[in-house]
matplotlib code that plots the C-alpha trace (Angstrom):
import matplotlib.pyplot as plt

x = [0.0, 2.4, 4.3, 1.3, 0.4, 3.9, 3.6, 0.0, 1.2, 2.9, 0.2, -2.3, -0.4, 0.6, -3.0, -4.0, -1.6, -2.1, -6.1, -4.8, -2.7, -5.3, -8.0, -5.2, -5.6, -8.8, -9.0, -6.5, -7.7, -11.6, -14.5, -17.5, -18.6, -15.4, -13.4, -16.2, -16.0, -12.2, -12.3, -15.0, -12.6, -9.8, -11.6, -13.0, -9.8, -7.9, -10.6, -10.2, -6.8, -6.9, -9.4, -7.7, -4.3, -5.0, -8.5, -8.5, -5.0, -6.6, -9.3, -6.8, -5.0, -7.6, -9.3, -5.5, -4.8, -8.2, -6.5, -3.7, -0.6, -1.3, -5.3, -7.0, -8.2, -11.4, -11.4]
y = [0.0, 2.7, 1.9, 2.6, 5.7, 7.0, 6.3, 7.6, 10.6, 12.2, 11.5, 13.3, 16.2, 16.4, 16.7, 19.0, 21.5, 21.7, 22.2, 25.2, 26.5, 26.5, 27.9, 31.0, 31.5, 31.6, 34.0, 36.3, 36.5, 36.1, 38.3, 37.6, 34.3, 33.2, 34.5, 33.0, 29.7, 29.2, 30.1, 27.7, 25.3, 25.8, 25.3, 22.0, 21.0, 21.1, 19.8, 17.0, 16.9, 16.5, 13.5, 11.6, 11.5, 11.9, 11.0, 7.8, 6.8, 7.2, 4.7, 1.8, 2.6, 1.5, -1.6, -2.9, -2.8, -5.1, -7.6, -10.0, -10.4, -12.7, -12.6, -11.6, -8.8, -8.6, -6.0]
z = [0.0, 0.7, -2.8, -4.0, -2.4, -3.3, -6.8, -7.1, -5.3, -8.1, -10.8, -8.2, -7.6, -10.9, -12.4, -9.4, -10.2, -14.1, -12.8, -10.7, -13.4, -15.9, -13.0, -12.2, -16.1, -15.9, -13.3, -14.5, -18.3, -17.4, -16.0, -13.9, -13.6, -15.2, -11.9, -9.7, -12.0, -11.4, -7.8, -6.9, -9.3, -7.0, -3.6, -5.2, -6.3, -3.1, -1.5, -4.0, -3.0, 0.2, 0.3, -2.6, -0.4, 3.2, 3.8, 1.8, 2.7, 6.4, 5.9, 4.1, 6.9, 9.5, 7.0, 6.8, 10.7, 11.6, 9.2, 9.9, 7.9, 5.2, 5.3, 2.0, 1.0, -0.9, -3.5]

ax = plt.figure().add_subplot(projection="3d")
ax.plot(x, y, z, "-o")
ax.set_aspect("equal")
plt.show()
């Protein structure tokens, strides 16, 4: 699992940030509902973020820990 995370990791930040990139655009270039568009855009994605990494990691975590070494996993 943590091989996992770490490899995921980089893919998820990596799409976040182009998001953010193209949101800051967004805002710079547009007006009106445009700004309001790529704000909301940013709040959702770090949201996003922060439940894709932390939150979910949190709750493998916890299901891995009731298990015992060796026990399957369903998927």
């Amino acid at each position: 699992m943590d091989q996992g995370f770490s490899h995921a990791w980089i893919t998820i930040v990596d799409t976040h940030v182009t998001t953010i990139v193209s949101a800051a655009i967004l805002f710079i270039f547009g007006t009106g509902p445009v700004k309001g568009f790529a704000v909301t855009l940013t709040f959702g994605l770090l949201a996003n973020l922060f439940t894709a990494v932390f939150v979910s990691r949190l709750i493998f975590d916890w299901i891995l820990s009731r298990k015992q070494r060796g026990e399957a996993l369903s998927i």
